[in-house]
C-alpha positions in Angstrom: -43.7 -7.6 -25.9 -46.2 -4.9 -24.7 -46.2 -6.7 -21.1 -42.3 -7.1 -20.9 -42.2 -3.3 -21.8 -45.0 -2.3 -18.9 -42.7 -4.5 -16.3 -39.1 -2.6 -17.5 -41.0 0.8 -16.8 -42.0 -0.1 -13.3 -38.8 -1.5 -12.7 -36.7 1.0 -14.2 -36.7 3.7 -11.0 -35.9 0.5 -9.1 -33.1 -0.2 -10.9 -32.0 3.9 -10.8 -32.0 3.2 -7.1 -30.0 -0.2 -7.1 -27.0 1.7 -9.4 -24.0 2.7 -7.2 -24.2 6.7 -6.9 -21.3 9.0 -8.7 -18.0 8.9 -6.5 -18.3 12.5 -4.6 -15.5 14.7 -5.6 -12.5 14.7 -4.1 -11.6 17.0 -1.6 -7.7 18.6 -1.6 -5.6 19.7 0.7 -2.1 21.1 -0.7 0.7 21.4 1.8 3.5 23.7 0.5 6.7 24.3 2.6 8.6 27.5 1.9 12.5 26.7 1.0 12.1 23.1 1.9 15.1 21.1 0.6 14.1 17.7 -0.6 17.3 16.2 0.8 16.1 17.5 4.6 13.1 14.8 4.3 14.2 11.5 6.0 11.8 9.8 3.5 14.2 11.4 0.5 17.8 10.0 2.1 18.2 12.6 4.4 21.9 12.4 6.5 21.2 15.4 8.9 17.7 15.2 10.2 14.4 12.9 10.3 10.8 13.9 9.6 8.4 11.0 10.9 5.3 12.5 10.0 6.4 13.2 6.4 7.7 10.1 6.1 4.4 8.4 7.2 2.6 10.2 4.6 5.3 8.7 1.9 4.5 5.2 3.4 0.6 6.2 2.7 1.0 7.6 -1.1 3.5 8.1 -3.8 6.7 9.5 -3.2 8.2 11.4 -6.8 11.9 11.2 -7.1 12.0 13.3 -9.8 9.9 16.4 -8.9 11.0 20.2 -10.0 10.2 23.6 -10.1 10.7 25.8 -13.2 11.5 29.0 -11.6 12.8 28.4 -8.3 11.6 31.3 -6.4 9.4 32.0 -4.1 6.1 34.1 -5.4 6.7 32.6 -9.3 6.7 29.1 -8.1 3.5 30.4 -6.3 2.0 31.6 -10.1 3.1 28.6 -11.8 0.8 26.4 -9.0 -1.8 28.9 -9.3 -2.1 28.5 -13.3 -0.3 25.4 -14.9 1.8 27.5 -16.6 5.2 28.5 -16.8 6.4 31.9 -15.6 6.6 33.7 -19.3 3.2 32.8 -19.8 1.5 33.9 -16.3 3.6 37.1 -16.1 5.0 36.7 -12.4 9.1 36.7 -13.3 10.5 37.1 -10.2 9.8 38.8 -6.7 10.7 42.3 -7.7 8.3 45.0 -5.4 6.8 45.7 -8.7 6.1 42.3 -10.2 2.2 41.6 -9.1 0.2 38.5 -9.4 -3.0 39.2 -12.2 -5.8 37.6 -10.1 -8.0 38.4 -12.9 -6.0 35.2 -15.0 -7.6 31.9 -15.3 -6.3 29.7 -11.8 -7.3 26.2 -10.8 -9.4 27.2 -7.9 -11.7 29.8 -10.0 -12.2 26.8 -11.9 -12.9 24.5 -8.7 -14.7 27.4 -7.1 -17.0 27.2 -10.6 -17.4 23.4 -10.3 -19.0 23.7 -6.5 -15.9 23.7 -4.5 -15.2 25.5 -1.3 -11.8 27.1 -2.0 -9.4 28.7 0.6 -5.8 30.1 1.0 -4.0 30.3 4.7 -0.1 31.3 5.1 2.0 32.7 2.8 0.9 34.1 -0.8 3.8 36.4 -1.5 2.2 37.4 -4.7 2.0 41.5 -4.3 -2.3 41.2 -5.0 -5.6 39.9 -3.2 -6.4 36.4 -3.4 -9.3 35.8 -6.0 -10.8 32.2 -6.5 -11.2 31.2 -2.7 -14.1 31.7 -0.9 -11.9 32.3 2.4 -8.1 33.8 2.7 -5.7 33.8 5.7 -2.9 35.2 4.4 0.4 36.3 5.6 1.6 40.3 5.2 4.5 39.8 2.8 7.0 37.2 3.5 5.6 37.0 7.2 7.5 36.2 10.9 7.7 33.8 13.0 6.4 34.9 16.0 3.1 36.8 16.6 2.1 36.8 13.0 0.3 39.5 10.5 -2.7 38.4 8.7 -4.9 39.3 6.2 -8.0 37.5 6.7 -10.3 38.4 3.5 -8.9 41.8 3.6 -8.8 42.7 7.5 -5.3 43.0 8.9 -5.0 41.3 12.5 -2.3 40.2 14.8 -2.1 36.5 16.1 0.0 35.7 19.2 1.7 32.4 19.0 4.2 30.6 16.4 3.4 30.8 12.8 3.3 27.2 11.7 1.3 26.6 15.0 -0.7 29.4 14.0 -1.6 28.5 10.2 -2.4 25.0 11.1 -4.6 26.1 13.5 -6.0 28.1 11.3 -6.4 25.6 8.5 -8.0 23.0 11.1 -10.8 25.1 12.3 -11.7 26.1 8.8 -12.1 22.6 7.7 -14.4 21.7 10.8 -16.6 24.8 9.9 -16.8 23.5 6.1 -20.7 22.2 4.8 -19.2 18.7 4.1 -21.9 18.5 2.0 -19.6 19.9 -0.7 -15.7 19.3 -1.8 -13.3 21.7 -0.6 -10.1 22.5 -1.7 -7.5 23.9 0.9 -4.5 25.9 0.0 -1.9 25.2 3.1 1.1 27.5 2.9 3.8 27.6 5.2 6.2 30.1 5.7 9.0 27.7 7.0 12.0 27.0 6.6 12.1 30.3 5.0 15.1 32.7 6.0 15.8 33.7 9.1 15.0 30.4 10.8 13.7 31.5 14.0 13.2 28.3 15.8 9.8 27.9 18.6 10.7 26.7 22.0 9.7 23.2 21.6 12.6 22.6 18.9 15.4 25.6 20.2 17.8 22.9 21.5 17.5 20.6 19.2 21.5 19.4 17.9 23.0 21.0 20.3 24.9 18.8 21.5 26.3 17.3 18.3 28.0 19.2 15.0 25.6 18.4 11.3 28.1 16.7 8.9 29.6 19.3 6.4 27.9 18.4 2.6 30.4 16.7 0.3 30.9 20.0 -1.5 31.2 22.8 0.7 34.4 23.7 -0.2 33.3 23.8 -3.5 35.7 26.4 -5.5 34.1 26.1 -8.9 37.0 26.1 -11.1 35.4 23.8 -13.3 32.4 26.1 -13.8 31.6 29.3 -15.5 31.1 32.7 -13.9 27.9 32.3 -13.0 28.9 30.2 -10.0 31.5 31.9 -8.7 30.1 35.5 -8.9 26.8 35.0 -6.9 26.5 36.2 -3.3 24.9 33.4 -1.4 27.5 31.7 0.5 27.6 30.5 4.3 31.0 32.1 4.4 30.3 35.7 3.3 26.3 36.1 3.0 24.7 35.0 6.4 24.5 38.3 8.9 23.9 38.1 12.1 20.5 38.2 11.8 21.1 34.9 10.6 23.4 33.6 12.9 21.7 35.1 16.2 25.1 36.2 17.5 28.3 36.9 16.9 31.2 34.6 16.6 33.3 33.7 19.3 36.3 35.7 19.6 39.5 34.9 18.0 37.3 32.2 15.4 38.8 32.6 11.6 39.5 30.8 8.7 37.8 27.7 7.9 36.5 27.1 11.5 35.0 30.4 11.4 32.9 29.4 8.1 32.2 26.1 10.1 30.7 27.5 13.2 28.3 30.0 10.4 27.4 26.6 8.5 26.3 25.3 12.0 24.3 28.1 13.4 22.5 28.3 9.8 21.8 24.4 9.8 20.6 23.7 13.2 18.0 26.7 12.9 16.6 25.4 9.4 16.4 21.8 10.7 14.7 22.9 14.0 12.2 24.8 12.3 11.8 21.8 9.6 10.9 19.6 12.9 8.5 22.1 13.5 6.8 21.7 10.1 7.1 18.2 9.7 5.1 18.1 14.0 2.4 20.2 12.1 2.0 17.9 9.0 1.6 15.2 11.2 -1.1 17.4 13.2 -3.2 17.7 9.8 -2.7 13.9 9.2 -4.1 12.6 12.6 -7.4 15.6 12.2 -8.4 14.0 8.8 -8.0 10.7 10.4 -9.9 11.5 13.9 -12.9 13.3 11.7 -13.7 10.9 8.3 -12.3 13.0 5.9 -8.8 11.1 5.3 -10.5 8.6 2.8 -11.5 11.1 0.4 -8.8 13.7 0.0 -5.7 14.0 -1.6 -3.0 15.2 0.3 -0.3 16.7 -1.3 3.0 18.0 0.3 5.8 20.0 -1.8 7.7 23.1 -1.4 8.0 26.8 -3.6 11.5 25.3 -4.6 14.7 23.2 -3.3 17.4 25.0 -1.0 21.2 24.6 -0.4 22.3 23.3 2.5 25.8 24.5 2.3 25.7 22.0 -0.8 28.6 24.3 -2.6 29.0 26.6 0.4 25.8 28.1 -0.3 22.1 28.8 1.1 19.6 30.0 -0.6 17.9 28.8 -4.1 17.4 30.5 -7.7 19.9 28.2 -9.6 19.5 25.3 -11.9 21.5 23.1 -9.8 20.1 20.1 -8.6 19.5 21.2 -4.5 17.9 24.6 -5.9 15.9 22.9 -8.8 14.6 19.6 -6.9 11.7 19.6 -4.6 9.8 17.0 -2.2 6.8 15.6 -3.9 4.7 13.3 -2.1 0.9 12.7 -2.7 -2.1 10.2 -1.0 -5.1 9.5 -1.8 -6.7 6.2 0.1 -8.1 4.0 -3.2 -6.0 5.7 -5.8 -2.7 5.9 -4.9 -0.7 2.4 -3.8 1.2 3.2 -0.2 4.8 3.0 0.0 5.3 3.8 -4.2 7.2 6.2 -5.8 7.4 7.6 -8.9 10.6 8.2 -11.0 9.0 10.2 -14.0 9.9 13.8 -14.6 7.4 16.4 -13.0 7.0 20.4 -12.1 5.1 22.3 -10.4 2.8 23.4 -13.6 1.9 19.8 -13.0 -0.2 20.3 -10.2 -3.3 22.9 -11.5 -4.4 19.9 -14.2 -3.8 17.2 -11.3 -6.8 19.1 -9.2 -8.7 19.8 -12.1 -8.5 16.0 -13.6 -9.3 14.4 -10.1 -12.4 17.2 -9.9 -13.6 16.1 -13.1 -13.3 19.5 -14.5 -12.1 20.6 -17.8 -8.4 21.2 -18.3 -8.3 23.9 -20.1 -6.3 24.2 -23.4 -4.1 26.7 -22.3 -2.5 25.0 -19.7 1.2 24.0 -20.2 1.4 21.4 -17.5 0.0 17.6 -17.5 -2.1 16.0 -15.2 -0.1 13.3 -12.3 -3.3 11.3 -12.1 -2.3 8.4 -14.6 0.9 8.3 -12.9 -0.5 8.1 -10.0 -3.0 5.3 -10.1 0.1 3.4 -11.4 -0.7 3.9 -15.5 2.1 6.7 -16.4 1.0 7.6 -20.2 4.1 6.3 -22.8 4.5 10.0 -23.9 5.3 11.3 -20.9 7.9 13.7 -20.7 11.7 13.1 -21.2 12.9 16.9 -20.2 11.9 19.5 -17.9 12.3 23.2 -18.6 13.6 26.1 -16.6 13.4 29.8 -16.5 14.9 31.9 -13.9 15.0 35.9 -14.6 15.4 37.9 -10.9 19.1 40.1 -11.4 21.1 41.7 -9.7 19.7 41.4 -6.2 19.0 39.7 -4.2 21.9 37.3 -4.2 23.1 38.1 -7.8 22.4 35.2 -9.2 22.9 35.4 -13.1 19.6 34.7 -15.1 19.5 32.0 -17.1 17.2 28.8 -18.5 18.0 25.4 -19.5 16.4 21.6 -20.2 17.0 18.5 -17.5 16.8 14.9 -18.7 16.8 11.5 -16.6 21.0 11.9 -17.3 21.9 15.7 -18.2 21.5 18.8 -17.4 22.3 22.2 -20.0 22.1 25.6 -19.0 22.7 28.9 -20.9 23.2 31.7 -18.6 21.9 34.8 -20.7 23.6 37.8 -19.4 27.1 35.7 -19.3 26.6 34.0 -22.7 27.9 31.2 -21.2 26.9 27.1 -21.1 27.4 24.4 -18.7 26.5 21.0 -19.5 26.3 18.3 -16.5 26.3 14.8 -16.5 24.3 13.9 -13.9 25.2 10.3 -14.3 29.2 10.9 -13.7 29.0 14.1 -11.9 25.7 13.7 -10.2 27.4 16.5 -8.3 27.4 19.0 -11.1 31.1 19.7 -10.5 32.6 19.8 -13.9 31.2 21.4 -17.1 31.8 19.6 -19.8 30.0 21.4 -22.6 33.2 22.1 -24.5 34.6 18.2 -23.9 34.5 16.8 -26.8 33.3 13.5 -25.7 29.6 15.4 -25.2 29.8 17.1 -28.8 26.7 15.2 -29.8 24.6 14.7 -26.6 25.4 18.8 -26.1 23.8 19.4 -30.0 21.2 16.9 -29.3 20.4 18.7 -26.2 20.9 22.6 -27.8 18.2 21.7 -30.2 15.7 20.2 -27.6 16.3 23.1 -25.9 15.2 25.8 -28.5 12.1 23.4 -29.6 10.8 23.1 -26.1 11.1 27.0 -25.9 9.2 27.2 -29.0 6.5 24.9 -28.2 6.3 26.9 -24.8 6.2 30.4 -26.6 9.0 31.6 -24.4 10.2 34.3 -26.8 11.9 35.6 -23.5 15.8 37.2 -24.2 
């Protein structure tokens, strides 16, 4: 016994040695489009455009049909990210000049920063304060250009010549060949396209000219079968676009329907060309990881502030519950963990993503945090609780845009929405009217799924502590 026990303590630092050593941390890089419709990726149906490099990272990880936002704007969707929690709870509402982001809040990359990660920001932040949790920032001034862009690197304000998603994946590529890869880093990547005005680069300026974009199925939406909400916003191709937009004026003698045509075509060709633009940079950031090692062990995620209408009901822009507003491109790889080519039909939001990081870092979710973590769903093991609803909360009235505020709950088949100001519902069945042409909360065929819904709806405020009017 005594002999058996002296030969297991010589062998024992042996055998410490022989054991396989603990899987190094992930490394992330986040890639998040600005305005980027989910139905202007090839790899999500696309009719208009094709983007080969975001599409190759789709064949590479899991694609989520099902992804949302729960305030579709641009500097809350940026909070909710930032935090795992919804927009009541992190205080950024809406993109008012006086709304400010508190960097003094818990965020997912203090914690990463905590845990030994090398944390950075580049592009746009858009959330009125300094950057705190990253050990590097590159950020935009305000919403940013697209030519010769202002930055704020760590506090200094400097001038870059050159094109700004050129310019901010330049800037994320040198940082990550600088990095001590002796440590995890995590790697904000924030684009300001296809954000309003869509100013195309060179490369991409002719791009479809020589062909017309097919008109959405609902552009002459006239949304009778709606409440005011819909009809009283100030977002259409037909009266909202300036010439800003457009780049010039209309040809002479142009009116009617033709001239709301020629606007929906001016608008369409610039957001696809700077979308081509994006998706060339993407594919830049794929090949570096590739070319330099680091491909095998980071996540790559790519998903946008919120969804966009292109001219889906004759509008642009975002802020509504409506499916082209609410839905955004999700798509995620990681070599190992996620099966290529798979996608992913359970509900998600963007409060989603801070636990994601923080689960794959093996840090501590912390309590407070309203989202859930993806990684069970994706390694293929989606929990049997997961959600069955997602919630919604969008407050920013009058202006811009005057889009009414309002909240509301999405399932796999409905949608309900209560427009706060209005006191009005709209109930959609996405099933029939995956369209979301025809309110039928009033039809008496929906009595019971609409006071099945109404009650889900006030719980899942409750349980979210949004005591907001």
């Amino acid at each position: 016994m005594i002999r058996a026990a002296l030969i297991l303590s010589l062998l024992s630092p042996l055998l410490a040695l022989a054991q396989p050593a603990p899987s190094r941390p992930p490394n992330i890089l986040y890639i998040m489009a600005d305005d980027h419709a989910a139905h202007a990726l090839s790899c999500y149906g696309s009719k208009i455009n094709q983007t080969p490099n975001l599409d190759r990272l789709a064949k590479e990880g899991v694609r989520f049909e099902n992804a949302f936002v729960t305030n579709a704007l641009c500097g809350p969707s940026r909070a909710c990210l930032l935090t795992g929690k919804y927009s009541h709870m992190n205080g950024f509402l809406d993109n008012a000049p006086s709304t400010k982001f508190n960097g003094a809040q818990q965020t997912f990359p203090k914690l990463l920063q905590a845990a030994n990660y090398s944390t950075a920001v580049f592009g746009k932040w858009h959330l009125g304060t300094d950057p705190t949790g990253f050990n590097h920032w590159d950020i935009l001034q305000g919403q940013g250009v697209y030519f010769n862009p202002v930055f704020f690197t760590n506090g200094k304000k400097n001038t870059v010549k050159g094109y700004v998603t050129d310019v901010i994946t330049d800037k994320v590529i040198e940082h990550i060949e600088k990095l001590d890869k002796s440590k995890p880093f995590t790697v904000l990547y924030h684009h300001k396209a296809p954000h309003r005005a869509w100013n195309p680069d060179e490369k991409h300026a002719k791009m479809y000219e020589d062909k017309d974009i097919p008109l959405p199925e609902t552009f002459w939406d006239d949304y009778k079968n709606r409440g005011t909400a819909a009809k009283d916003q100030d977002m259409t191709v037909a009266k909202t676009l300036t010439r800003g937009d457009l780049k010039m004026d209309p040809p002479a003698g142009l009116e009617g329907e033709k001239l709301v045509e020629w606007k929906y075509q001016r608008y369409i060709k610039d957001y696809l060309r700077v979308v081509a633009a994006l998706d060339d940079n993407v594919g830049r950031v794929l090949d570096y990881l590739d070319k330099s090692g680091l491909a095998q062990n980071t996540i790559v995620v790519y998903t946008s502030d919120n969804g966009f209408f292109l001219g889906d009901h004759g509008w642009f822009d975002k802020r509504f519950m409506y499916e082209q507003s609410l839905r955004v491109p999700l798509i995620i790889r990681y070599p190992g963990h996620t099966k290529p080519g798979t996608t992913a039909k359970e509900l998600v939001t963007n409060v989603d993503f801070a636990p994601t990081f923080l689960d794959y870092a093996g840090v501590k979710i912390p309590e407070d945090m309203q989202g859930r973590s993806l990684k069970p769903i994706l390694e293929g093991q989606a929990p049997t609780d997961w959600r069955t609803s997602v919630y919604y909360h969008y407050y920013e009235f009058p202006q811009p845009h005057h889009v009414h505020p309002h909240y509301g709950l999405r399932t796999d088949r409905y949608k309900l929405m209560f427009f706060t100001d209005l006191n009005e519902w709209e109930l959609y069945d996405l099933q029939k009217d995956p369209n979301e042409m025809k309110n039928v909360y009033l039809a008496p065929d929906y009595s019971e799924v609409r006071d099945k819904l109404t009650k889900e709806l006030e719980k899942t405020r409750k349980d979210l502590k949004d005591t907001t009017p």
